[in-house]
C-alpha positions as CSV (number, residue, x, y, z in Angstrom):
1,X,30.0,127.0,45.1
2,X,27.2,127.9,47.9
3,X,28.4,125.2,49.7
4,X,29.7,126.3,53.4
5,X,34.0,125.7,53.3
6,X,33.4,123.2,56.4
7,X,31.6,120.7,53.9
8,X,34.1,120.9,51.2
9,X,36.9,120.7,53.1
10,X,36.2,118.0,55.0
11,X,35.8,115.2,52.6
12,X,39.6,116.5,51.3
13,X,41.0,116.6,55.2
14,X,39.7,113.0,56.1
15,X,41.0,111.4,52.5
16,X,44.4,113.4,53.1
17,X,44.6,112.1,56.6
18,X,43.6,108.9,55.9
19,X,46.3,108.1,53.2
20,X,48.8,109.9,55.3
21,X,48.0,107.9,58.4
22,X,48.1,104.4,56.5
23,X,51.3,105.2,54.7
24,X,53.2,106.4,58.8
25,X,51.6,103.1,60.3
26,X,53.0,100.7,57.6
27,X,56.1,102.9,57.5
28,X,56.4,102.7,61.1
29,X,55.4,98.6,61.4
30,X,57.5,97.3,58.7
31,X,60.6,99.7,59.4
32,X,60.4,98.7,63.1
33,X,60.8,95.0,62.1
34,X,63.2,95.4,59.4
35,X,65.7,97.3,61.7
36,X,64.7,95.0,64.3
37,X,65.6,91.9,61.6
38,X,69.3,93.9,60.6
39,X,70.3,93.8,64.5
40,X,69.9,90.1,65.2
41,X,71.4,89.3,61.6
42,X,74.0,91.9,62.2
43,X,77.6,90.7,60.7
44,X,76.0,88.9,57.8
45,X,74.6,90.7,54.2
46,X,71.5,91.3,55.7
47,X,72.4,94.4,58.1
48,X,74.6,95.8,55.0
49,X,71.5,95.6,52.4
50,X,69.3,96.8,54.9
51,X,71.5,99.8,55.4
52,X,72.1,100.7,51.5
53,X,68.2,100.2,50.7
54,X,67.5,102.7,54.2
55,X,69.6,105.1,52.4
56,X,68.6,104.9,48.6
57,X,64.5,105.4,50.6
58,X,65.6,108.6,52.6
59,X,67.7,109.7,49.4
60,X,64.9,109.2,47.0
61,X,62.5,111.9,45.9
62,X,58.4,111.0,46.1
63,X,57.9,112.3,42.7
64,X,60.6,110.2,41.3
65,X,59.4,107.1,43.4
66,X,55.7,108.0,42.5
67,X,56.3,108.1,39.2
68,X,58.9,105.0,38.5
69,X,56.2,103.3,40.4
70,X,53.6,104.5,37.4
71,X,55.7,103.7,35.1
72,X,56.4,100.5,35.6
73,X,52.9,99.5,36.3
74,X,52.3,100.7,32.8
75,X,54.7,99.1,31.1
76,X,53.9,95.9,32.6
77,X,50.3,96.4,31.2
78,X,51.7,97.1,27.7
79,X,53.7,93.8,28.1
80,X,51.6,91.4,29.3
81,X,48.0,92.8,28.9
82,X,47.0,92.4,32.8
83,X,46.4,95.7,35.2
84,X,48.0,95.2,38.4
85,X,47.2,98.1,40.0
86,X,45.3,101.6,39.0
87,X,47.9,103.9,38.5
88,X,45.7,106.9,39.2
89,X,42.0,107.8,40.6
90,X,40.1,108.1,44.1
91,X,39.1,104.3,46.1
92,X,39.1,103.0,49.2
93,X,40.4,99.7,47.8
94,X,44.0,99.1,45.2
95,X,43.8,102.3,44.4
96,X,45.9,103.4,48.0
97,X,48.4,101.3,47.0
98,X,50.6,103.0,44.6
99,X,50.2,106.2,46.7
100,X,50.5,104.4,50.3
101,X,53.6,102.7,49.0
102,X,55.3,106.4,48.0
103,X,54.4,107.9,51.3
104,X,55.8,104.8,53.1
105,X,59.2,105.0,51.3
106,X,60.5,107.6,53.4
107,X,59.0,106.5,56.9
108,X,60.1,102.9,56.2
109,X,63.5,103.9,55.7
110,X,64.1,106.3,58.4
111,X,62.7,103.9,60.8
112,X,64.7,100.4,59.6
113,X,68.1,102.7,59.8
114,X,67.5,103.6,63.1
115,X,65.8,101.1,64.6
116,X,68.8,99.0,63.1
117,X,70.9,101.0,65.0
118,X,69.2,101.1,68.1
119,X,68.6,97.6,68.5
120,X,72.3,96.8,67.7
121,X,73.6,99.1,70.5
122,X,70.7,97.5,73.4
123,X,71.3,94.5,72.5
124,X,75.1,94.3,73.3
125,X,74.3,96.8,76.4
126,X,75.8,95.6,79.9
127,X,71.8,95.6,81.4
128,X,70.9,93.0,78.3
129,X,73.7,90.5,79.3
130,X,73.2,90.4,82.9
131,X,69.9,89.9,82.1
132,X,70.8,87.1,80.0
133,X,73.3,85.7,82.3
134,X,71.1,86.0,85.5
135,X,68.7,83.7,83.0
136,X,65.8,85.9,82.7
137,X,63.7,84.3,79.7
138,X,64.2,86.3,76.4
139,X,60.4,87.0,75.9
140,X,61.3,88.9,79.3
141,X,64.4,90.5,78.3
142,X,62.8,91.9,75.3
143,X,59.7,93.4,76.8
144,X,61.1,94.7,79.8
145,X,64.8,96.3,78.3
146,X,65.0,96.2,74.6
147,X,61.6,97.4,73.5
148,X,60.8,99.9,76.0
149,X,64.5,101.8,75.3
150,X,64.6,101.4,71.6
151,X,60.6,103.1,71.1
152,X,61.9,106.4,72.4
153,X,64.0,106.4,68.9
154,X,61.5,104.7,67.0
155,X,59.0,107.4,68.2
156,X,61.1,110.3,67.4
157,X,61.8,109.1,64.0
158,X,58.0,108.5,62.9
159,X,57.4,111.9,64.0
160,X,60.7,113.7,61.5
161,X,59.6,111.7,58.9
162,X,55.7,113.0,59.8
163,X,56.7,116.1,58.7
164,X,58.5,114.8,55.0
165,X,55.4,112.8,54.7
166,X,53.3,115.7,54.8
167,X,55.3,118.3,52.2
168,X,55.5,115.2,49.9
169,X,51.4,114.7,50.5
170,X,50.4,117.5,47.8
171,X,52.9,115.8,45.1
172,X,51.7,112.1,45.8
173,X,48.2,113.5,45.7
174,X,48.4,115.2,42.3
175,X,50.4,112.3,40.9
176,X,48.2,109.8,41.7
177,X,45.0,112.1,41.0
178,X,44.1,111.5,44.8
179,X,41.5,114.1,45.8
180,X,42.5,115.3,49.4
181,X,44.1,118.5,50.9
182,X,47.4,118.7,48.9
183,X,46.1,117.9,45.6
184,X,43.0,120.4,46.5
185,X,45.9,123.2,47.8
186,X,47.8,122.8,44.5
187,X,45.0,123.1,42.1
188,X,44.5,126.7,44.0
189,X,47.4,127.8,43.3
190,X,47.2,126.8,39.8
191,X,43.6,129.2,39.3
């Protein structure tokens, strides 16, 4: 085209980055919380699900997730008639669902397993009991020890599973007929 290359690109950069950013926050949010959830229920079936379904996240591939994920949106159609969610196509609305929820699985799941861990080990630390014992309120405890100690981890995680997030981007893209960077990269390749 005789459009200049800053024009095209940028529509695919922000769209890329956009779905790439919501999937790390939500990743990041609800991994944080989930980890955080395993360590005070640690001992009980809680901890040990949250554990196997951190693993079966990391171990799973986004094209499989992506397209299970499809699949079963289709086939609840078929069933029952009623369209949940678009299973492909460009929106700022449901459509960053399907997509969101495959670049999440990874982030999600690095972050509850070690975040799970984390929290587990500050919380029995020698500062966090005398804390405790000296009678500190908890709301204290928790801003002032446990939180500040377990984001280093937290923060080192989001930014490893950054970079899974972003060689799984051009599949997620072309599955879901997203039009950003990856989807745009791959369709090069292909001419």
């Amino acid at each position: 085209t005789s459009q200049p290359l800053a024009n095209l690109l940028g529509g695919f950069v922000v769209r890329s980055l956009a779905l790439l950013g919501l999937a790390m926050a939500l990743g990041g949010l609800i991994g944080t919380t989930l980890g955080l959830l395993g360590a005070l229920w640690r001992g009980k079936g809680v901890s040990l699900a949250l554990i196997l379904c951190s693993i079966v996240g990391i171990s799973a591939p986004s094209f499989l997730l992506g397209m299970l994920l499809q699949f079963f949106e289709i086939l609840f159609y078929r069933s029952t008639g009623i369209s949940l969610l678009p299973v492909g196509g460009f929106g700022w609305d449901e459509h960053l669902v399907l997509p969101v929820l495959v670049l999440m699985a990874r982030p999600l799941a690095q972050v509850a397993r070690l975040s799970h861990a984390e929290f587990t080990t500050i919380l029995t630390e020698d500062y966090v009991r005398t804390a405790r014992a000296k009678g500190v309120p908890e709301r204290r405890i928790w801003i002032r020890h446990v939180l500040p100690n377990a984001a280093i981890t937290i923060l080192t995680a989001m930014g490893t599973s950054l970079r899974f997030s972003l060689s799984s981007l051009p599949v997620v893209e072309f599955l879901f007929g997203w039009p950003g960077m990856g989807r745009a990269m791959l369709e090069m390749l292909r001419t």
